[in-house]
N, C-alpha and C positions, 0 to 999 in steps of 0.2 A: 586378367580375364580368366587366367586359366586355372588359376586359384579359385574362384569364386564358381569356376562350374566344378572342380573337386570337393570343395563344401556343398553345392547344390547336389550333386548325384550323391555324396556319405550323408547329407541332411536325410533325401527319400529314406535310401537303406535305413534307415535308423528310426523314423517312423513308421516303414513298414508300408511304404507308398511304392509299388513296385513300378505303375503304370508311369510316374510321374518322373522315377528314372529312368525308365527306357525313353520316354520321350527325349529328357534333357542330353541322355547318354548318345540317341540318334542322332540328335541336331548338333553335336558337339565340333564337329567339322564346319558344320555354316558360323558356329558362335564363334570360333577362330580362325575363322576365313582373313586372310590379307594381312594375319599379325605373327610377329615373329615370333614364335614359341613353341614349346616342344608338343606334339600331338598325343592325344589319351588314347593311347590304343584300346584299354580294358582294365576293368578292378580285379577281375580275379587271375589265375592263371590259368594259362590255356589247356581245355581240357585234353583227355586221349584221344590221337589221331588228329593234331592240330591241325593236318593240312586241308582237312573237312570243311571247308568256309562255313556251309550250314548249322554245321552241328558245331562250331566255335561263338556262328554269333547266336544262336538258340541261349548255348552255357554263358557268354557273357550279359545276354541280356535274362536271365534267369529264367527261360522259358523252356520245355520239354518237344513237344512236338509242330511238327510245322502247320496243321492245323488248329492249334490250343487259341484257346479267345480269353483273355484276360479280363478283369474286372472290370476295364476302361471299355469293353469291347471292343478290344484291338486284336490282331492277329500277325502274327510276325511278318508275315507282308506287307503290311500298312507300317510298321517301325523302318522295317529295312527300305522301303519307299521314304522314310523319312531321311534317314543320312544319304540316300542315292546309291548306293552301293549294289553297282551292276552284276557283281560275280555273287553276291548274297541272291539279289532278287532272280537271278536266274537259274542259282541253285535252288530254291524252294520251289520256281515252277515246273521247275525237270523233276522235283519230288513232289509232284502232284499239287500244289498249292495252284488255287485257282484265282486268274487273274483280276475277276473280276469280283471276288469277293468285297463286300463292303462293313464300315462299322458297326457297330450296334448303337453306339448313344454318340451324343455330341462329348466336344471336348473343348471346355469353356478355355482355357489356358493356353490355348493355341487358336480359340476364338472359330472353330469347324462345328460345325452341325452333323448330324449322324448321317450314315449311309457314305463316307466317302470312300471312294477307292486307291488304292495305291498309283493309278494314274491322276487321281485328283489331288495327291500328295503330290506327288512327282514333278508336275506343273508349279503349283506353289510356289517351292521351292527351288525351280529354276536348276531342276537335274535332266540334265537334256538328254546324254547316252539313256537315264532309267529310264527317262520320253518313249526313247527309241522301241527298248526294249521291252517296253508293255503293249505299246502300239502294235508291233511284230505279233506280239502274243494276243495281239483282238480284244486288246481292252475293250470297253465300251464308252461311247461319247458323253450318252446320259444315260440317268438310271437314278440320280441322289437329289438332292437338293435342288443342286445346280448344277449343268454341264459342264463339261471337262473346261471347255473353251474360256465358263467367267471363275474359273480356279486359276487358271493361267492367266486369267488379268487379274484377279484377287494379289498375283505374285508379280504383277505391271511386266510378266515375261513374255517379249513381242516374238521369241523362236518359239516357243511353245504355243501359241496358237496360231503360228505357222505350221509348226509337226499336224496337232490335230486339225486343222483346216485341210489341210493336204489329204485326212483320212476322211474327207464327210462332215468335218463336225458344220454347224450352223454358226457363221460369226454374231448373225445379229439376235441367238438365242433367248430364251427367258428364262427364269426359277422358277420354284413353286409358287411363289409370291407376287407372281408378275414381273419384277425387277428385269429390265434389259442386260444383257452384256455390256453392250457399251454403254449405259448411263453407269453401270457400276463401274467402271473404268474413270470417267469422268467422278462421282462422287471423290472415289478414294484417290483422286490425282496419278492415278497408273499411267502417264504419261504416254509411254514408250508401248504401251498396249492400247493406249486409246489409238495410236497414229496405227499400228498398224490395223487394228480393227476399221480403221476408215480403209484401208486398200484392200482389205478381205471381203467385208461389208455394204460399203457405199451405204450409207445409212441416209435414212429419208427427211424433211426437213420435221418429220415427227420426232424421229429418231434425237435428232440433233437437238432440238428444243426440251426433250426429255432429258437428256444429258445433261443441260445446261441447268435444268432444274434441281435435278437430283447433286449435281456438281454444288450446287448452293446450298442444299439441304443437308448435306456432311460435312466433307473438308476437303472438296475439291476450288471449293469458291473463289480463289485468288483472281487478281487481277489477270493476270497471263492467261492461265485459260479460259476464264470469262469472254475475254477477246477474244480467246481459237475460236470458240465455240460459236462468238458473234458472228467472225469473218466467215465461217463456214456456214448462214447463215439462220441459224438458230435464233428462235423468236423470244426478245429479253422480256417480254407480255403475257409470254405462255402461262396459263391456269393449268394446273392438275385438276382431273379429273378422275377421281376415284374410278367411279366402274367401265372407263374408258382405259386408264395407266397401269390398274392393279389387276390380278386378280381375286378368286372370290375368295379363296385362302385368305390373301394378302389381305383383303378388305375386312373378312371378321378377325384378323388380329388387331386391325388398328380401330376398327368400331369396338373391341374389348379395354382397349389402351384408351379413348376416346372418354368409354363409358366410366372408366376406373380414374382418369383425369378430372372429369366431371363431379366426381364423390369424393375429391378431397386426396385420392391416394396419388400422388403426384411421381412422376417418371420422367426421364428425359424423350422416352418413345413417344410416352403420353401427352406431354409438351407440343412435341411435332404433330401427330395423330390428330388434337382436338382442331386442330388450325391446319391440316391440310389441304381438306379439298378446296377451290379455287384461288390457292394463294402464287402466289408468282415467285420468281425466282429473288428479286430484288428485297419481296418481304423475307424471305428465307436466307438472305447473306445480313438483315439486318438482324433477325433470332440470331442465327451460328456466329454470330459477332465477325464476318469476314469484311471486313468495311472496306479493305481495296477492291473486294469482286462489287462491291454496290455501290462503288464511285464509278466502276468500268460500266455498269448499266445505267446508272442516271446519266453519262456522259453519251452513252448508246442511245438516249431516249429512252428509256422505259419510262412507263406512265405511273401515276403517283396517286391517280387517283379508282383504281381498281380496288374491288372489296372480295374478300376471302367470303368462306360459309358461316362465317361468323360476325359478318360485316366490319371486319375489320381493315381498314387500309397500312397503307406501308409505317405512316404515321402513327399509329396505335401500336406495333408491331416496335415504334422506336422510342413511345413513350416511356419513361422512368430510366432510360436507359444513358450512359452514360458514352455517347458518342463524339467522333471528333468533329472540329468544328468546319473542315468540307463538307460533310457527309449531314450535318446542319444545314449548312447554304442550299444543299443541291436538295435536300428535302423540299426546302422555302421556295425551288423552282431556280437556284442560283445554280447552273451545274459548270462554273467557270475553274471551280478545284476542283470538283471533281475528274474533268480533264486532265487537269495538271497530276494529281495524284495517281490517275491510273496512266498514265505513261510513264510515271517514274518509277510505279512499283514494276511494270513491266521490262524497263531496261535495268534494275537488278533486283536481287532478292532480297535486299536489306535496306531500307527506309526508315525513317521519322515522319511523324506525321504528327 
């Protein structure tokens, strides 16, 4: 591993991608987390007055001053927020660097959207002292995209939306898009951040059903939490409701995705978008091909005869498709494997079916 991020950081250098080595150069401590091998200090050597933390990781990340915004519209705070590095990010703020300064553009490679800040890194990556010490320094909770709160479940890290909880933040927050925290906890399987957003939170049986939804519409779908979400009860019937679920941002990206699915340009957003509003969760685990989460709902009762905006039932939604042959029966109204399946896939994580 540690070969492959020394070709990955001399690969940038040698194209001339600076942004794309500070990134990999920051994260280099997470990418060699828990494995025996010797640590990358730095490519170059240390310049004069090594003892300078600032002014050491400025020169090894190739940058001049502590407000300079590079091409990526990154700022050496948002980097040093990337590796955690307490005595860096505390050195830049004692030289003036402001905490709450944010990105300029998204950064597809790391999958972030613009405007985040060095406490929305910080979360992510599950650096808890650098939690501390932004918090200390009056980060701010929201202000980008998304609150601090669903970055720290974006990184399933349940002390870090303890830290910001503790300062104010809102557990059962939204995005610009509408998007709950805790349904996006749920989508992405953040586990250890959904449970604790249930003690922060208390989420309502909306809440919960939403969850459950969006949980089936990404890759939270399994069998296991299919069921938390049931036992907690969350309704396996629930329709989305566009101008009820989204907001109106949220709603003209996917009436755009909708429209362009419609005319042939096909997307996997567009896929989802044209078939969203009243489709259920159970149609949604049979799209995302999760077929132990939609044995765990046919086995829950869910209804088979409910129709999306496009009049489509669960059955249309499973036509052409090549599924197994529980998840056949319990279509036909047989949901006696489906039972069986979804208790097995819940007592482990590796089945046959």
């Amino acid at each position: 591993m540690r070969k492959i991020l020394m070709q990955k950081l001399n690969h940038c250098l040698r194209v001339g991608d600076l942004p794309g080595f500070r990134r990999h150069f920051n994260l280099r401590m997470m990418y060699l987390r828990g494995l025996d091998t010797a640590p990358v200090a730095g490519l170059l050597p240390s310049c004069e007055g090594g003892d300078d933390v600032v002014a050491e990781f400025l020169h090894q990340n190739g940058l001049r001053r502590v407000n300079e915004v590079d091409g990526a519209g990154w700022r050496p705070l948002h980097y040093a927020a990337l590796s955690g590095n307490v005595e860096v990010l505390k050195g830049l703020l004692e030289q003036r660097a402001q905490v709450n300064w944010r990105t300029w553009k998204d950064e597809p490679m790391l999958g972030f959207p613009p405007w985040m800040s060095a406490l929305d890194l910080s979360l992510f990556y599950r650096h808890h002292e650098a939690t501390r010490l932004l918090l200390a320094a009056r980060a701010h909770l929201v202000g980008g995209v998304s609150p601090a709160v669903m970055h720290a479940t974006g990184g399933d890290n349940a002390e870090g939306i303890r830290l910001v909880c503790a300062m104010g933040a809102v557990p059962m927050s939204q995005n610009l898009l509408g998007n709950p925290t805790f349904a996006t906890a749920a989508a992405i399987a953040s586990a250890e951040a959904l449970e604790e957003l249930l003690v922060q939170g208390r989420p309502s049986s909306m809440d919960l059903s939403r969850a459950l939804f969006d949980a089936t519409m990404f890759r939270g779908g399994s069998a296991e939490l299919v069921q938390r979400l049931i036992d907690l009860r969350a309704d396996v019937d629930f329709q989305l409701d566009l101008p009820r679920d989204w907001s109106r941002l949220g709603r003209l990206l996917l009436a755009v995705k909708s429209w362009q699915q419609s005319r042939g340009r096909t997307s996997t957003i567009g896929t989802i978008a044209y078939h969203l509003h009243g489709s259920t969760p159970l149609m949604q685990t049979i799209r995302s091909a999760q077929f132990d989460g939609a044995a765990a709902l046919i086995a829950a009762g869910a209804r088979l005869d409910l129709c999306n905006c496009r009049k489509w039932t669960v059955a249309d939604f499973a036509r052409g498709l090549s599924i197994p042959r529980f998840l056949q029966l319990g279509l036909e109204g047989d949901s006696s494997e489906c039972r069986r399946v979804s208790l097995l896939a819940q007592s482990t994580s590796c089945f046959s079916i």
